[in-house]
Each structure stands twice: as structure tokens, then as C-alpha cells.
N, C-alpha and C positions, 0 to 999 in steps of 0.2 A: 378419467374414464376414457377409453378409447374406443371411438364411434367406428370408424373405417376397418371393416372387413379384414381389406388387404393386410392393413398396418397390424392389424390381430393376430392374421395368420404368420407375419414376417415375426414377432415378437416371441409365439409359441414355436414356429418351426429354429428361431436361435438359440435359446431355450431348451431345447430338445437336444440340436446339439452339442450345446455346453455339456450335456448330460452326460450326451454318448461320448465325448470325447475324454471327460474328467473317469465315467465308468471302464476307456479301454486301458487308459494308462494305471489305472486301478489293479487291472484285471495281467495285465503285464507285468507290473511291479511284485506282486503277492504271486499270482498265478503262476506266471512263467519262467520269474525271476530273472526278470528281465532288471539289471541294475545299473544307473549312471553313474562314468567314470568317478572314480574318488583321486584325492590327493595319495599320490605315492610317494611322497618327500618325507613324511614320518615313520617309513618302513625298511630296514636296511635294504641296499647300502645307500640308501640316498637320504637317509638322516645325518650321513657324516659324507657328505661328497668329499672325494681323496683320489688320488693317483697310485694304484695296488699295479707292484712286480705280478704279471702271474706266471709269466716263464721267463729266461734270458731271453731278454732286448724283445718281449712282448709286454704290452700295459694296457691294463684297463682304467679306464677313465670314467667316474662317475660324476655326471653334473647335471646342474642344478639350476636353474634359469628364474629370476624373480625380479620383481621390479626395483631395479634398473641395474642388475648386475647378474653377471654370470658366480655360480660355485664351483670348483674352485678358478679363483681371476689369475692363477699365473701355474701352469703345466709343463715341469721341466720333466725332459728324457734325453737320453743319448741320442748319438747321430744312428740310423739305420733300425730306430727303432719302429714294430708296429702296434699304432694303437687302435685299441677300440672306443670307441665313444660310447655311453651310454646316456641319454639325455631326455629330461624331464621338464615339466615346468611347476611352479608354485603359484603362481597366480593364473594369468592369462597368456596367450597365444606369445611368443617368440622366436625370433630366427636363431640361426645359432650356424654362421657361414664363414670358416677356417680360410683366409685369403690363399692365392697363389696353392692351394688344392684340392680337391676333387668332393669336400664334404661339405654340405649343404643339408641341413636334417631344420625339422619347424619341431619347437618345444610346444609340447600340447598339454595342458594339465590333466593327469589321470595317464596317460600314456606313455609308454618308454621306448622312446627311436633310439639305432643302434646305425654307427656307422664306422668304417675302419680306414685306418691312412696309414700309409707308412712315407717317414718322416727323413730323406738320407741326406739332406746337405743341415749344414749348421745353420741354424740363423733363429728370427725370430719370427714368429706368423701369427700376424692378428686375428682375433676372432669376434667378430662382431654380431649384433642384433640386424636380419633385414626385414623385420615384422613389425612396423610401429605399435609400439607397447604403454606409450604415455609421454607424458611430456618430458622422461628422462632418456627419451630411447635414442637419444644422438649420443650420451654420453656412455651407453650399455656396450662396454668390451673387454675383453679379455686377452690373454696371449698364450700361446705355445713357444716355449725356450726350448729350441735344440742343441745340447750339447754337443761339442767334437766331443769323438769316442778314443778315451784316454786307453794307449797301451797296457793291460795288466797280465800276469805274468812274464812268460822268459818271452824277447825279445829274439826274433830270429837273429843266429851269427850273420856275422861279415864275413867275405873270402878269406880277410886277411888270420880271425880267430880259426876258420876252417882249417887252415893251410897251418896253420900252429898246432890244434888238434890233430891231425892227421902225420904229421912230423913225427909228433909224441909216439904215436899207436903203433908207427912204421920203427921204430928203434925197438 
């Protein structure tokens, strides 16, 4: 039983507001449809994170951030290629920071950051977690493989095939 006024009044006025605070989020959730982020990793396309052609030497890149790895762990494209990123997380907060360029994007669960690079020397470019994520998050990384961009079709002539064709057409 509690004698002190004061301590009554402190016990009914928190009380009160446990009230009002359980009845706004009540009144948001149903009323206004006010709704908290959900997992968007079970919803195409990030129930099959992939690397999708969508035009010559453009790619979208769908991934998937979870404890302790990125989806997909290795993103090969041509030299000159521009990608977009689209990125997600499945558990909790992650980085997701493409070395040596300009993409820096945080995996949020329920959200999809989107960012673009384009990719013109060949090589290889780490991509790491800079968001401690747990006790696997030193080993949470991924790569991007840039291919050299293999000649396909006809190969321009030499002076020397020019000068041979041009012979031909003069006779």
C-alpha cells in the first residue's frame, strides 16, 4: 500500500502514460496505417539475388546482406560496364562499401538503397561490411570481377587488308 501522495501521483501519472502511448501506436497502426518496415528479401527479386543483363554493358545487381555475408559473394561484368546496385538487408543494419569507388550505401532491413558505378579498368574490387554486424563482421565480404572486354564481331582492318581491298575494287 502506498502512503505518499507524491509516489501515487508519480505511479498513476506513468500509468496514464503507458496508456496513451500503447493507445497512439494503436491508433496509427489500424487507423492510419501507419506500418513497420517488413523483410523484403522473400519478395522478387531479392528472393534470388543475381546479376540481370538489362541492356548492352548495363547490369543490375540485386543483393542481399545477412549475417555475415553478402548475396551474391562474387559479381562478374565486362570492363566499361554500368551497374546498379540494389541493396537490402535480412537481418540487421549493414555496410556495404565497394573499395577504390564512389559506392557507399548502409543495408537496412525493410528498405532498398540503390546506387550506380560504372566499372572501366579491369581488375578486382572488394566490397566490404563497414557497419559492425556481429562477431562475423570482420570476415563479411564480397568482390566485384571486372572483366577486359573481349573483341566480338568483325575486328577493324589493317592498312595493309585496306590497301588489298581497295586494289581489288580499282581493277
Amino acid at each position: 500500500m502506498v502512503k505518499d501522495p507524491f509516489e501515487r501521483t508519480a505511479i498513476f501519472g506513468a500509468g496514464f502514460l503507458m496508456t496513451a502511448f500503447f493507445a497512439a501506436i494503436v491508433i496509427s497502426a489500424f487507423g492510419l496505417g501507419i506500418r513497420v518496415p517488413t523483410c523484403v528479401t522473400d519478395i522478387p527479386p531479392f528472393d534470388q539475388p543475381a546479376v540481370v543483363e538489362a541492356a548492352p554493358g548495363q547490369y543490375v545487381v540485386n543483393v542481399v546482406a545477412q549475417m555475415w555475408a553478402f548475396n551474391p559473394r562474387e559479381i562478374r561484368i565486362p570492363a566499361g560496364s554500368i551497374v546498379t546496385f540494389n541493396l537490402t538487408s535480412k537481418d540487421v543494419q549493414h555496410g556495404f562499401k565497394i573499395l577504390n569507388t564512389n559506392v557507399n550505401l548502409m543495408a537496412i532491413p525493410g528498405v532498398v538503397n540503390r546506387a550506380q558505378a560504372r566499372f572501366d579498368q579491369p581488375g578486382e574490387y572488394l566490397i566490404v561490411c563497414h557497419e559492425y554486424c556481429g562477431l562475423g563482421h570482420h570476415a563479411m565480404s564480397a568482390k566485384v570481377i571486372v572483366e577486359p572486354r573481349t573483341a566480338k564481331g568483325p575486328s577493324l582492318p589493317t592498312p595493309r587488308t585496306m590497301a588489298s581491298a581497295l586494289a581489288c575494287w580499282a581493277r
